[in-house]
N, C-alpha and C positions, 0 to 999 in steps of 0.2 A: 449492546455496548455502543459505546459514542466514537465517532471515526476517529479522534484524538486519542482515545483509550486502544483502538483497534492499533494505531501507528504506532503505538508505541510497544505494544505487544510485536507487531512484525519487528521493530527496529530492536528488540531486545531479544528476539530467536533466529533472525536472518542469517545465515553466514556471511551475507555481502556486510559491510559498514552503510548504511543507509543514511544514520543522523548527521547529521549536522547541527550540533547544538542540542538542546532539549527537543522535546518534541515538538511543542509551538513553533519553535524558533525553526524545526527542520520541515514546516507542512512550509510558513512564511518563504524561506528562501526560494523551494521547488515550485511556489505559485508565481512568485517574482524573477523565472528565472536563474537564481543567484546559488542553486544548489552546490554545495565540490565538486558532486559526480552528476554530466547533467545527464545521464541516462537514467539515474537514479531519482534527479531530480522531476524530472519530465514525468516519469512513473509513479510520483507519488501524486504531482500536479495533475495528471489525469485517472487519477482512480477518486481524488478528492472531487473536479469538475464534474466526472462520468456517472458519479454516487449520490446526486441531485437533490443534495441535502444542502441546507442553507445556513450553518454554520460547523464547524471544527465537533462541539460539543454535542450535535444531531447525532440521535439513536440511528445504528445501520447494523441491517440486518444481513444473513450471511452471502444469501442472494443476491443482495442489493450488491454488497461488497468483491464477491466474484464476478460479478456483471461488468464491474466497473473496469476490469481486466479485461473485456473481452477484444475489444479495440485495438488493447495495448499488445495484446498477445500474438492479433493479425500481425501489427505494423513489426514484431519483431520477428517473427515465423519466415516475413520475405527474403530472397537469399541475399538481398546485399542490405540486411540490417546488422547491424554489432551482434555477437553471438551473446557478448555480455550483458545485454539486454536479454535476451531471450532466458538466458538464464537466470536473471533476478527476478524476471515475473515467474517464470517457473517457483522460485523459492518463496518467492512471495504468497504465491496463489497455498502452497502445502501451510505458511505460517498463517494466513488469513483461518483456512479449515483446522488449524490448531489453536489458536482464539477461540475461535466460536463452541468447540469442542472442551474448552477448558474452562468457561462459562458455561455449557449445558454441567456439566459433572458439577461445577459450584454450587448450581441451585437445585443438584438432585439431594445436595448435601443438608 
């Protein structure tokens, strides 16, 4: 799957509200800073930078795609990080493994 297909999958099972906008519109803001929520922002911003893929439309695989968290997951694990952070990569990282898992069952089909 392509990491624009993948955001938009987290952004439509997350319980956090993640988008801002379409999905284009909501990788743009978080790359530019300009996200509503910048913990949210910042977190989509680096899982897109950390995923070392060279456009939105780049195939990433599930690996690649959990890797891209692992940074994100130090910086919010420390104890004077936002809890709210810790928790949306938490949710995130369950919705990333339920993409990939709903794409494996697609093509067993």
């Amino acid at each position: 799957m392509t990491f624009i297909e993948l955001l938009g999958y987290v952004g439509a099972h997350c319980k956090y509200d993640i988008m801002d906008g379409d999905i284009a519109t909501t990788l743009t803001l978080a790359l530019d800073g300009k996200h509503k929520n910048p913990v949210v922002g910042n977190i989509i911003a680096q899982m897109y930078k950390n995923s070392a893929i060279s456009s939105p439309d780049a195939e990433i695989d599930r690996a690649q795609a959990i890797n891209t968290l692992g940074p994100i997951r130090l910086f919010y694990m420390k104890d004077d990080a936002p809890v709210e952070g810790f928790r949306l990569v938490e949710d995130i990282v369950h919705k990333i493994d339920g993409a990939f898992n709903d794409e494996a069952m697609r093509l067993k089909d």
